[in-house]
C-alpha positions in Angstrom: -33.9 -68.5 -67.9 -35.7 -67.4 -64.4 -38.0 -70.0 -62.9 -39.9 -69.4 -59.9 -40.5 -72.0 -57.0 -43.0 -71.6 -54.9 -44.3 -73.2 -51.5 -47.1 -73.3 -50.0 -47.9 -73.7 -46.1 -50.0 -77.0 -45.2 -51.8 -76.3 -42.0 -53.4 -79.4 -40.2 -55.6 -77.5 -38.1 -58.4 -75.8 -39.7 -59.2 -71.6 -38.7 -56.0 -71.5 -37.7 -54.6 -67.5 -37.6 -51.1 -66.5 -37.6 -49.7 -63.4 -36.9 -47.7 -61.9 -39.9 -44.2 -62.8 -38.1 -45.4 -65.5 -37.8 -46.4 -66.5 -41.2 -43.2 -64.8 -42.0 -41.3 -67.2 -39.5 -43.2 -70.0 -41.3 -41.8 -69.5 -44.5 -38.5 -68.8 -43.9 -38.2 -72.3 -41.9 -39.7 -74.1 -44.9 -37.1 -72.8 -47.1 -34.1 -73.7 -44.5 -35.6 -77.4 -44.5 -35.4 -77.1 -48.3 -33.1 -79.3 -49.7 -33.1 -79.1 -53.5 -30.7 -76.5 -53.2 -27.8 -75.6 -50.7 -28.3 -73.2 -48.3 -25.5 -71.3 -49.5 -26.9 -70.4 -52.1 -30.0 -69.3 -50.8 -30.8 -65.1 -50.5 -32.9 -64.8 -47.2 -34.3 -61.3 -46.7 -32.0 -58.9 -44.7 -29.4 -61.2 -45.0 -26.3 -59.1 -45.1 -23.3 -60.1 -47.3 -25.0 -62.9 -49.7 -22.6 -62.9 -52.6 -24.5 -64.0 -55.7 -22.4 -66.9 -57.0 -20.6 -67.2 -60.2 -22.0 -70.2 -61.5 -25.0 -72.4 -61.3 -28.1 -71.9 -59.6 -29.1 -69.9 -56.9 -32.4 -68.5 -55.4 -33.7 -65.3 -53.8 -36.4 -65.9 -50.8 -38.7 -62.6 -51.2 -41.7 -62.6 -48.7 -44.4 -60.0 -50.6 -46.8 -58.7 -48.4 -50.6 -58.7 -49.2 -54.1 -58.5 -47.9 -55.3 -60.5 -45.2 -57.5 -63.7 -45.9 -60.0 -63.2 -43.1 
């Protein structure tokens, strides 16, 4: 069974741009302050040497690009 989690960015100031490394920044330090799963068993992107583990869960963070929303 695959199930998907996804999280979305709260911003507190409105019209606020980012950058794209900074979005990307964004998302990557709302998954490390994750805590429903280990961070060991968490597959960043780039990360070399993540060894998918043998049992129970584990997740793959994957950042797809898109069109810009302004």
């Amino acid at each position: 069974m695959v199930s998907r989690l996804t999280l979305f960015l709260k911003s507190t100031v409105a019209k606020m741009t980012m950058t794209l490394e900074q979005t990307r920044q964004a998302i990557i330090d709302r998954m490390q302050s994750f805590t429903g799963i280990t961070q060991d068993r968490i597959q960043y992107p780039n990360l070399p040497g993540f060894n998918v583990p043998k049992d129970g869960v584990w997740c793959r963070l994957t950042i797809a690009g898109g069109p810009s929303f302004t």
